[in-house]
C-alpha positions as a Python dict, from the first residue, in 0.01 Angstrom:
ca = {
    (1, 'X'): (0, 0, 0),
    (2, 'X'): (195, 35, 297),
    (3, 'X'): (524, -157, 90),
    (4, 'X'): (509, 106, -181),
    (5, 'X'): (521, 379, 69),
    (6, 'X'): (801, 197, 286),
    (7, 'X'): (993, 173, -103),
    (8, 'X'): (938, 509, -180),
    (9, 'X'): (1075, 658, 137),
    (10, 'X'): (1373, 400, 58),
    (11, 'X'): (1360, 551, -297),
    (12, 'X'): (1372, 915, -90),
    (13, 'X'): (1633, 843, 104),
    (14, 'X'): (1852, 795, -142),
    (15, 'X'): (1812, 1069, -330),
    (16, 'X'): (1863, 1274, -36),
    (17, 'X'): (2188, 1121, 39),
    (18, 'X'): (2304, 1091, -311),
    (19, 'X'): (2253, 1487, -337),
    (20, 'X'): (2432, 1512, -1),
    (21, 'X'): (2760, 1311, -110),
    (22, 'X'): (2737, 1580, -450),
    (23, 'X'): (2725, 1876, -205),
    (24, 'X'): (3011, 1754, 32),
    (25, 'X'): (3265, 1640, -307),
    (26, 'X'): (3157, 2007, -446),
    (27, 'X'): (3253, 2202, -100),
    (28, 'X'): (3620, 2275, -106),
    (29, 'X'): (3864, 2226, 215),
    (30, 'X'): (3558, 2060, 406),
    (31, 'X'): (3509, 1668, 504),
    (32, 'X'): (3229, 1496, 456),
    (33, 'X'): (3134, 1463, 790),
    (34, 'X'): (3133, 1870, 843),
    (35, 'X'): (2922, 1907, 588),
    (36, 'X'): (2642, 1625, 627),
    (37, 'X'): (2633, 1826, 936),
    (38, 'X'): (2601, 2115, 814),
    (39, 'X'): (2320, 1966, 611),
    (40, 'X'): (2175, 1861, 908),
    (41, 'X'): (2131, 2163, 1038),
    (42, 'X'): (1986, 2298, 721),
    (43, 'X'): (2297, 2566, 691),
    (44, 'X'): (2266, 2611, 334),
    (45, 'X'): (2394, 2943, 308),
    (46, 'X'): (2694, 2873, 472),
    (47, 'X'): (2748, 2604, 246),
    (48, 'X'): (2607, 2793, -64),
    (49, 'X'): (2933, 3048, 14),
    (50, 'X'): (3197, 2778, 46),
    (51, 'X'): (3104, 2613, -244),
    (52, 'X'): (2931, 2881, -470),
    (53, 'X'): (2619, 2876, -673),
    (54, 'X'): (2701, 2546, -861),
    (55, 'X'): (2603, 2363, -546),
    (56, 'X'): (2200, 2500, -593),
    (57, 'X'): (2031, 2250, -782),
    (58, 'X'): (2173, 1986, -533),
    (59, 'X'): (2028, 2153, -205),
    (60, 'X'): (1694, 2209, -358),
    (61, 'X'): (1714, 1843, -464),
    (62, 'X'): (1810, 1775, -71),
    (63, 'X'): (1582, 1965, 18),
    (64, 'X'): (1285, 1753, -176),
    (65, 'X'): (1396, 1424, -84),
    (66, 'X'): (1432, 1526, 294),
    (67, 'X'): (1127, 1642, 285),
    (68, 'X'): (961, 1373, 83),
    (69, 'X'): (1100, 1101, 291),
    (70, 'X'): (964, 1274, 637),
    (71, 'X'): (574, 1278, 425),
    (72, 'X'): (657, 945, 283),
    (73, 'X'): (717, 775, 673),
    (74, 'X'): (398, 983, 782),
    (75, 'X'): (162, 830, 533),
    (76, 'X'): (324, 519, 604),
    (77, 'X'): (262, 490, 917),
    (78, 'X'): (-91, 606, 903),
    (79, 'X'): (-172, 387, 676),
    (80, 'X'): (22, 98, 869),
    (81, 'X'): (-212, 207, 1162),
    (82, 'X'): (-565, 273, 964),
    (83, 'X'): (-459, -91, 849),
    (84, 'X'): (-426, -224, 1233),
    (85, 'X'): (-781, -23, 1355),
    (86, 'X'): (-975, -160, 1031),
    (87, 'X'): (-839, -444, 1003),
    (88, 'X'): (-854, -595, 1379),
    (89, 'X'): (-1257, -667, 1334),
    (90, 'X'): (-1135, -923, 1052),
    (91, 'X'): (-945, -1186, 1260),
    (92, 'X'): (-1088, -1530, 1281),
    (93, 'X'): (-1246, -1625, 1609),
    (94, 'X'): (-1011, -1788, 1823),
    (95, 'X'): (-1003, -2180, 1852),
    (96, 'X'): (-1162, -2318, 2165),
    (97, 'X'): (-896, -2416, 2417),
    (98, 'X'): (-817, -2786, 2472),
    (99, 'X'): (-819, -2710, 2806),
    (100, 'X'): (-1220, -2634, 2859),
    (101, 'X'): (-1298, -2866, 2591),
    (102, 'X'): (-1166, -3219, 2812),
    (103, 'X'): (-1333, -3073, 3115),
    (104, 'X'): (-1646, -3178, 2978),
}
């Protein structure tokens, strides 16, 4: 369980970045780096008036994979710790030492 959710966040990820490299080839006069952090700061409507309205169905895309991937690590690691809590009562019992065992 906890694979699939580490592959899906993957999967997530790069969606969200794909859509990001779209947005910063479609914003005119700006590098890349301005505008993954513009992205970053979630300044759509800045970028939404550079580029225009053709940029919209990549920001809502952003926006879902962002947002998936940040729900995607959260149920990850929930599960990844429900999996530690549960799961610690079903270690085998440790091996007697050799130590106490010659003493005797």
């Amino acid at each position: 369980m906890a694979g699939i959710l580490f592959l899906l966040a993957l999967v997530c990820w790069g969606v969200a970045l794909r859509a990001a490299m779209v947005i910063a080839r479609a914003v005119p006069g700006a590098s890349t780096l301005s505008v993954f952090w513009r992205l970053q700061r979630w300044d759509f409507a800045g970028l939404r008036q550079q580029a225009g309205a053709i940029i919209e169905p990549q920001i809502a895309l952003y926006k879902r994979a962002f947002i998936g991937f940040f729900v995607t690590i959260l149920a990850f690691l929930a599960v990844v710790a429900f999996s530690v809590v549960l799961g610690g009562g079903n270690l085998p019992p440790a091996a007697p030492s050799s130590s106490s065992a010659q003493s005797s």
